[in-house]
C-alpha positions in Angstrom: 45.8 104.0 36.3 48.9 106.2 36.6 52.6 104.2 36.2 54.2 103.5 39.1 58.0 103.8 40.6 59.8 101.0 42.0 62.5 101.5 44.6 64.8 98.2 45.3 66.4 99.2 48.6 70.1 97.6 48.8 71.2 97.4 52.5 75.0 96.7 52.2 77.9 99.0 52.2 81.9 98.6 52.6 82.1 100.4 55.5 80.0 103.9 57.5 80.7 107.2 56.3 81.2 109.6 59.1 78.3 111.2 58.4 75.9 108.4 57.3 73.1 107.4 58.8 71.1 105.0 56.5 69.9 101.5 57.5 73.4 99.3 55.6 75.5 96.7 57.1 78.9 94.9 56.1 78.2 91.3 54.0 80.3 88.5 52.6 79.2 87.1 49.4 77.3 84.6 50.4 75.3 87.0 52.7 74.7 89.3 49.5 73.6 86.3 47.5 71.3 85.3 50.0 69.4 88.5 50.1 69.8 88.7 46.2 67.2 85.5 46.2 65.5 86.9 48.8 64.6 90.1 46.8 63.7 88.3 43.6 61.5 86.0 45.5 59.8 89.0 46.7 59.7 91.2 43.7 57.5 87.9 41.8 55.3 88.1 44.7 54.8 91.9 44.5 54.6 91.7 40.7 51.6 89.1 41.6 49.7 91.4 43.8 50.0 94.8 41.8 49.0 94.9 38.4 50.2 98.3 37.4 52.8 99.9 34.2 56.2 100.6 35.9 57.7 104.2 34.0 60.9 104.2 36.9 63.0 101.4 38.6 65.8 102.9 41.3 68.5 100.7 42.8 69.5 102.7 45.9 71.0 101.8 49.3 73.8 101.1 50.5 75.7 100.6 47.9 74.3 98.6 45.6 77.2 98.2 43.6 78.4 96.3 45.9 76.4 93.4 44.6 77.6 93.2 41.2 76.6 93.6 37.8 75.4 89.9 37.8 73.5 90.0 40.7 71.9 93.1 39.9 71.3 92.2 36.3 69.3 89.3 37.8 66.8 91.2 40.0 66.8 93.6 37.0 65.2 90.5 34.9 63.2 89.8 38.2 61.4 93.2 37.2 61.4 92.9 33.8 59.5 88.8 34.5 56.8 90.6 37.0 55.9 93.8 36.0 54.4 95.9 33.0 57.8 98.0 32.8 57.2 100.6 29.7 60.0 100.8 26.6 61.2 104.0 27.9 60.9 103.6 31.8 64.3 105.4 33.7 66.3 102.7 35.3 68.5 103.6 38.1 71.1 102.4 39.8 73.4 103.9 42.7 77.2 103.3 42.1 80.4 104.1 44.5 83.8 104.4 43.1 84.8 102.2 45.3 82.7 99.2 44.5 82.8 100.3 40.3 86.3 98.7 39.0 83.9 95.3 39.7 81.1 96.1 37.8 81.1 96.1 33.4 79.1 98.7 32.8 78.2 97.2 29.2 76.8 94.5 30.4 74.2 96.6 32.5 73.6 98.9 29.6 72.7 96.0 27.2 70.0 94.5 30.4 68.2 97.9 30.9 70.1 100.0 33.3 70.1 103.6 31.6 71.0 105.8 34.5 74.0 106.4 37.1 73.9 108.1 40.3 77.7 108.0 41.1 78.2 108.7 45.4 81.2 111.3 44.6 80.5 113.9 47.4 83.5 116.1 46.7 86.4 116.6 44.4 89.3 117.4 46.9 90.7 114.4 48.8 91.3 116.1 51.8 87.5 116.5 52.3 86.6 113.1 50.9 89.2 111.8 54.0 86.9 114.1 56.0 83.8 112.4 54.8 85.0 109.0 55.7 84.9 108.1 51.2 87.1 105.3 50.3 88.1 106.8 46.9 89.9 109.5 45.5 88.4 112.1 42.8 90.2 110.7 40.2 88.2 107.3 40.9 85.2 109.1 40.9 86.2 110.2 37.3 87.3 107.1 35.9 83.6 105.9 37.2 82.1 108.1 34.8 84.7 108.0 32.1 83.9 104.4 31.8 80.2 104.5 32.3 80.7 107.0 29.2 82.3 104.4 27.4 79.8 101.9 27.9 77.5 104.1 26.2 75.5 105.8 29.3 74.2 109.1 29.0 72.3 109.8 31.6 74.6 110.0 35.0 74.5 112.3 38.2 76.9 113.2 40.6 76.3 113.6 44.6 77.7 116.4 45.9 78.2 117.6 49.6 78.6 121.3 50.7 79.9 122.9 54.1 82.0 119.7 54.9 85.0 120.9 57.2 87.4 122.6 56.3 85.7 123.0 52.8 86.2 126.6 51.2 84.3 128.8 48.7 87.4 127.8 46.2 87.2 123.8 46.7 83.8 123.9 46.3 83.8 125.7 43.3 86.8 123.2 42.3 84.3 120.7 42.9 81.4 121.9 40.8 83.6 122.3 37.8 84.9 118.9 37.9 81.5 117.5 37.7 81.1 119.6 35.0 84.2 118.7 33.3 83.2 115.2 33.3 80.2 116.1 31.8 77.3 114.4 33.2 74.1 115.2 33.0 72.5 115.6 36.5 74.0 116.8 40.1 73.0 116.5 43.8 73.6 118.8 46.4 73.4 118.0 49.7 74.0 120.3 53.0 76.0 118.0 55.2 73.9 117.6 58.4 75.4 115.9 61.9 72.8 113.4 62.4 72.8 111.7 66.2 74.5 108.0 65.8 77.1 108.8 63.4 81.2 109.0 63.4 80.7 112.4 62.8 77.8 113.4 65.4 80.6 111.6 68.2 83.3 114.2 66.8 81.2 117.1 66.8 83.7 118.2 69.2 86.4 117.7 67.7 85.7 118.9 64.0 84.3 122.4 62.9 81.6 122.1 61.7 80.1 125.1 59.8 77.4 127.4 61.5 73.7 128.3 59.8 74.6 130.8 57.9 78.0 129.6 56.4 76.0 126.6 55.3 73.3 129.2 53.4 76.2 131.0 52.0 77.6 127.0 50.5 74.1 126.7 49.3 73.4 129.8 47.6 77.2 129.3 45.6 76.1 126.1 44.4 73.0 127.1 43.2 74.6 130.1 41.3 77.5 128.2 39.6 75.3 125.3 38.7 73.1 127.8 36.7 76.0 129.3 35.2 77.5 125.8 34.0 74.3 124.6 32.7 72.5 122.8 35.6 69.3 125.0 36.6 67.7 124.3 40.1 64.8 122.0 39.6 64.5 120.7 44.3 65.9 122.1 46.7 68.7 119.6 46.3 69.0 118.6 42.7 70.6 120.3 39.4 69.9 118.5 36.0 70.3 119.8 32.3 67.1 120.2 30.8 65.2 116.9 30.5 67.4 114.8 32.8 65.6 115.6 35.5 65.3 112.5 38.0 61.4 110.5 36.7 62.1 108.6 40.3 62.5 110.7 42.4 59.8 113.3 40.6 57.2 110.4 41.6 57.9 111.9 45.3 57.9 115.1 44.8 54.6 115.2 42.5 53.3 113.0 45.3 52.6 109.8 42.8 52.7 106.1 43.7 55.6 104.2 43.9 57.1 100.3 45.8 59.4 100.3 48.1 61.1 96.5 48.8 63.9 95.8 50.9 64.7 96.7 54.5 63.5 100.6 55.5 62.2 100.6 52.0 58.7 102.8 51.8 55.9 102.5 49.3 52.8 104.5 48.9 50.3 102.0 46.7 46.6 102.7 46.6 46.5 105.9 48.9 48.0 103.9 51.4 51.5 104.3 52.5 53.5 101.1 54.1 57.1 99.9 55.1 59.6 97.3 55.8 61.4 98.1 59.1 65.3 98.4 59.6 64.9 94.4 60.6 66.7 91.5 58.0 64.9 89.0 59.6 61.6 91.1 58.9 62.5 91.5 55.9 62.9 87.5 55.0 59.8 87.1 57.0 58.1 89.3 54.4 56.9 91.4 57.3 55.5 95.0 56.4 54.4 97.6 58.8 51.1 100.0 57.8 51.5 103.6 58.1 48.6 105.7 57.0 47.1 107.2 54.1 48.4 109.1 52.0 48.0 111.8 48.7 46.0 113.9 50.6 46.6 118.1 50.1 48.9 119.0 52.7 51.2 116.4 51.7 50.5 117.4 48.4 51.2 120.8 48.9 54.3 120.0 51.4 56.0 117.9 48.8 55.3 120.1 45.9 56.9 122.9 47.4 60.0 121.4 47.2 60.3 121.7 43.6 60.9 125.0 41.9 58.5 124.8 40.1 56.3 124.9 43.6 52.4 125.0 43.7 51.0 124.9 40.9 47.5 125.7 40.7 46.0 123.7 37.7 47.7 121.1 38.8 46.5 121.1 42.5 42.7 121.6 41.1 43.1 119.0 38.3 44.1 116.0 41.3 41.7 117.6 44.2 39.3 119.3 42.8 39.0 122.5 44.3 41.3 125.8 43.9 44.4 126.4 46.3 43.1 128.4 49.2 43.3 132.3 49.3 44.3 131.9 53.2 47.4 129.8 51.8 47.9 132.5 48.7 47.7 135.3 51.1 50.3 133.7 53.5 52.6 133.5 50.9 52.8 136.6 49.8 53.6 137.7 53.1 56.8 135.5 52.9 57.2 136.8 49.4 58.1 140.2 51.3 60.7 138.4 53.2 62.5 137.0 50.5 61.4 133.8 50.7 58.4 132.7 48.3 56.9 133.5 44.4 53.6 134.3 44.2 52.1 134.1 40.9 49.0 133.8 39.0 49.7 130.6 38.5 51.8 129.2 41.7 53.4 129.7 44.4 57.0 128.6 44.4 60.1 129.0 47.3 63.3 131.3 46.6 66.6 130.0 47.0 66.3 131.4 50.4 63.3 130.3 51.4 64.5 126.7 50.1 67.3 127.3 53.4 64.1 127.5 55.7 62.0 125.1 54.0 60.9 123.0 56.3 59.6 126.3 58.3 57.8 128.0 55.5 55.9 124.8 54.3 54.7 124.5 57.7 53.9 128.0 58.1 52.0 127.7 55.0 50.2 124.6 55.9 48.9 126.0 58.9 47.2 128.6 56.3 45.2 126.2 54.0 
């Protein structure tokens, strides 16, 4: 059987961004250690129940910096104790500036941990006082500079586009400076007012940027990051070639992959499962059943997020049967619009169509 991913979901933070609107809370140290021995505990019983290689292991959250580079060298070993992990698997974990003076990066080099993914969202202050960040931009460099030092090479940058009062120029200031600091992987994310956050309360207060403003962000960053060396490879993420995100491509390429902690997701045996936004739930080792999964349209919908897109061999080799000529056909209607490839061997979203994504997958779907 095919390797699997395996997400460690980190529900602790210093404090809401105003934009944020992932399952974290606030916890003392005893709180973190708790869940620490909560998760390891669970991770030996996973490892018992699923007997499968492990090619990717991502840390995300939250902040999971916050728990230390002993804590999280211990559910690292947790891992290493209960499942098949292969020599080169990529293991990921998310680190703040904030929470990074704490951690020694050598220490986690030397236990496994051989990728980054640094929560800078901007390089001007003034925005990252916007966002609701706790650090500066020159914290966010000394992050890397010392991750450098400590001998990783593989580390990517978040990045956040239309925040208020953001311009083309600090944008581009922005871009550069993750350039500058030369790491090897950048994400790109259009901010979005979701309901229940600071920023959804002052969306009255702030200006916020309209549709197109937001596409005109978008289509910037994917044209600088091209010119600096960072080609488009999803709608939201820029690597040099070869440092693409393995974690994250298990998503995309609609593979198998564990999800524990709370609102963790997993998709194990075409079936897809979760732990609920619930602490208790989770120390009750309570899951909640979803549906199946893997089957086309979700292959097709999740694929098209790539730039790569649909590709054909690939959808024949996994189902069996050839992409439908309703589906081809469709496409090339949008391809007149500007917003979809059609090749002889995919079918891929422009830059523009990427804007209106969730739009033309569904208006493709409803032409398989």
């Amino acid at each position: 059987m095919e390797p699997i991913g395996l997400y460690l979901h980190i529900p602790f933070c210093d404090g809401k961004c105003n934009y944020c609107n992932f399952f974290s809370k606030c916890a003392n140290s005893e709180q973190l250690s708790l869940f620490t021995e909560h998760l390891i505990s669970t991770i030996r019983d996973w490892g018992k129940r699923i007997v499968r290689e492990v090619d990717t292991v991502y840390f995300g959250g939250g902040t999971p910096s916050l728990l230390g580079h002993n804590r999280l060298i211990q559910i690292l070993n947790s891992i290493f104790e209960s499942f098949q992990v292969l020599d080169n698997a990529e293991i990921t974990v998310e680190v703040n500036p904030t929470s990074s003076d704490d951690l020694d990066f050598s220490l986690m080099k030397k236990a496994g941990f051989n990728r980054l993914s640094i929560g800078m969202q901007s390089a001007n202050n003034n925005e990252l006082k916007i966002l609701g960040r706790r650090h500066t931009a020159m914290d966010a460099r000394r992050t890397v500079e010392r991750a450098q030092q400590a001998g990783f090479d593989n580390i990517s940058l978040d990045v956040m586009l239309a925040i208020p009062e953001q311009t083309m120029d600090s944008l581009e200031h922005t871009l550069r400076f993750c350039a500058e600091c030369q790491v090897q992987h950048i994400s790109a994310y259009i901010l979005k007012v979701e309901e229940g956050t600071p920023f959804y309360k002052m969306r009255d207060q702030l200006l916020f940027f309209a549709d197109d403003e937001q596409a005109a962000f978008y289509e910037q960053t994917v044209k600088m990051l091209s010119k600096l060396g960072y080609p488009q490879y999803e709608i939201s993420n820029f690597a040099h070639n070869g440092y693409e995100s393995r974690h994250n491509l298990h998503y995309w390429h609609d593979e198998e992959y564990l999800g524990i902690g709370p609102s963790a997701h997993s998709f194990i045996d075409g079936q897809r499962f979760y732990y609920d936004n619930d602490f208790q739930h989770f120390y009750d080792n309570e899951i909640c059943e979803e549906s199946a999964g893997g089957d086309s349209e979700e292959y097709i919908m999740l694929a098209l997020r790539l730039t790569e897109g649909l590709v054909f061999d690939q959808y024949k080799a996994r189902f069996g049967k050839e992409v439908s000529q309703r589906l081809i056909k469709a496409a090339e209607r949008l391809e007149q619009q500007g917003l979809c490839n059609v090749t002889d061997d995919n079918v891929s979203l422009t830059v523009k169509g990427f804007l209106v994504s969730n739009a033309v997958i569904a208006y493709l779907l409803e032409n398989t």
